[in-house]
N, C-alpha and C positions, 0 to 999 in steps of 0.2 A: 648678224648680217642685216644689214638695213634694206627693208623693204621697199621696191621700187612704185612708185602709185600712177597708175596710169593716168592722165586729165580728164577730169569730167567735161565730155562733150554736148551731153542733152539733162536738162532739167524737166521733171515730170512736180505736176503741184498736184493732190488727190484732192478729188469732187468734182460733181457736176456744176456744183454752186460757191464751189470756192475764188471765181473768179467774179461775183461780181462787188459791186462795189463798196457794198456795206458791208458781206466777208472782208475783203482787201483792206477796208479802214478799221474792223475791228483787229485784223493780225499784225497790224502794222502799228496800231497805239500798243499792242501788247511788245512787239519788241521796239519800239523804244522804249519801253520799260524797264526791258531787260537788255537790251542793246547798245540806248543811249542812240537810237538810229531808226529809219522807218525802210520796214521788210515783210517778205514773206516769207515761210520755208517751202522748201522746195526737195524732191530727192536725185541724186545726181546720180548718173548713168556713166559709169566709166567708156571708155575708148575702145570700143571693138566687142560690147555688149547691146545685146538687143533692149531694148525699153518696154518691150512684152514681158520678157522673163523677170525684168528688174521687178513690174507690174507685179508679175504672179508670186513672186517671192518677200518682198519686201513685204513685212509689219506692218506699217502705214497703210502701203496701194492692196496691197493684196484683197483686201475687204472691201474695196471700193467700185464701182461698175462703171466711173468714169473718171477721166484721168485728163490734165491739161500739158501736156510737151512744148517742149522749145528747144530749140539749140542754144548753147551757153553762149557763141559769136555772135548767131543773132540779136539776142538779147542785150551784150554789152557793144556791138554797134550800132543799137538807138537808146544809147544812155543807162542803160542799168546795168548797176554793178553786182557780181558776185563771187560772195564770201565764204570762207568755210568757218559754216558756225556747229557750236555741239560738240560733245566726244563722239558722236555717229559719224564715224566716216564718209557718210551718204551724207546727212544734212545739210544743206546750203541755202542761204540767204539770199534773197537777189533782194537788194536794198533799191528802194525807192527815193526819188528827189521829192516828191510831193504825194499828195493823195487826190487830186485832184481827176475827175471825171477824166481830163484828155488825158493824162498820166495812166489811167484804167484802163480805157479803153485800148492805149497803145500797148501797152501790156498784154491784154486781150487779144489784139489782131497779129500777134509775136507769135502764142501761144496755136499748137491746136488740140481743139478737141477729140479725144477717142471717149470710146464706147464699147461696151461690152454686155 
């Protein structure tokens, strides 16, 4: 029976310091490397899932004591797009047009900060 997948609604990116902008330009030459495209990873929050819980369970976030969120709408109505990359069903890419500071920044002011 085929598995129904709910849409990822909120994109969670792990670290305090993952957003700024020499993070973002090192992850982003790494996958066009791998990609053939410029991104970051991201871990995506199904539909009717808290992003606290995602937080405390997930591999990745779990270990981390800050965390940067967005909504996935948000995000692709000012331009970025996202992918489903990886065999992780959580994995996603919100691919970038450029690397540049305003590109950063708007990325940044999409996202928010938690803390823990």
């Amino acid at each position: 029976m085929a598995r129904t997948r709910r849409p990822v609604h909120i994109l969670i990116r792990a670290g305090a310091n993952s957003l700024t902008p020499d993070h973002v330009r090192r992850q982003a030459a790494l996958a066009e490397e791998v990609l053939g495209w410029s991104g970051i990873s991201t871990v995506g929050v199904w539909a009717g899932e808290d992003p606290e819980d995602v937080w405390d369970t997930d591999d990745k976030l779990s270990t981390r004591n800050a965390i940067w969120v967005a909504e996935r709408t948000t995000l692709e109505a000012h331009g970025f797009t996202v992918v489903k990359t990886t065999a992780n069903p959580r994995h996603f890419t919100v691919a970038l047009p450029d690397t540049t500071n305003a590109t950063i920044d708007l990325l940044r002011s999409l996202m928010e900060p938690r803390s823990r």
